[in-house]
N, C-alpha and C positions, 0 to 999 in steps of 0.2 A: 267228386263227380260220380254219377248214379252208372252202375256199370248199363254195357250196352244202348245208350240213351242215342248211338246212331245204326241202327242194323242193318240198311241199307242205304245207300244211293240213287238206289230208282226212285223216280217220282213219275207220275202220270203225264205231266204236262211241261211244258217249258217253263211257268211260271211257279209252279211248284219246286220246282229246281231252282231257278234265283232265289225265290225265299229258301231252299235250306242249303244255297249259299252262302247267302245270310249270315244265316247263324253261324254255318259252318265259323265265319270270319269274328263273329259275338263270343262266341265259345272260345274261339283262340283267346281272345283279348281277357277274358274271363281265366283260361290257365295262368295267362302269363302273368296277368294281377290278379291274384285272386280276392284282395280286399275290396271291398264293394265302395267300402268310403275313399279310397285315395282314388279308382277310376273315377268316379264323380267328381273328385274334386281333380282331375286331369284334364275331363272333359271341356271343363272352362277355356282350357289352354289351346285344346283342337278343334272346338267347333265353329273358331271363329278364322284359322288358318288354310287357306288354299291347299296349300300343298299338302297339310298331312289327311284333308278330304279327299283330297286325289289318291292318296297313298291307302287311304281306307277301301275307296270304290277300286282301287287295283287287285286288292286283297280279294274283295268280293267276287271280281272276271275271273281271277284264277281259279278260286272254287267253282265258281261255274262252269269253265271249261271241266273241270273235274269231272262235275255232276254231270254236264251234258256228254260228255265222253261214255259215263258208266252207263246211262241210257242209250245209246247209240244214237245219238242227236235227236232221239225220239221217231225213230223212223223204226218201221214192223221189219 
């Protein structure tokens, strides 16, 4: 992983912070496999299961609260 590839938390808007919640949650998935070909061939397994989409879109709240926390809810 390329050093420094997150140097902040701030983002401009609210919406810019759900996307690098996002990722925040892509990148996790990305350390913890780092093979490109067996998450692919994982994805089969979860993209058609309820609960581990839920468990994905959980991941992603939490980062946001994160990201919205280090912006001060975006308020001046």
């Amino acid at each position: 992983m390329a050093d420094n590839w997150l140097p902040t938390l701030k983002t401009a808007t609210p919406q810019e912070g759900f996307e690098l919640a996002t990722k925040l949650a892509r990148i996790g998935v990305k350390v913890t496999q780092p093979s490109a070909e067996l998450r692919d061939k994982l994805r089969a397994a979860y993209e058609q299961d309820t609960v581990q989409l839920i468990a994905s879109s959980q991941v992603i709240a939490t980062h946001f609260q994160t990201v919205a926390a280090a912006n001060n809810y975006w308020r001046d």
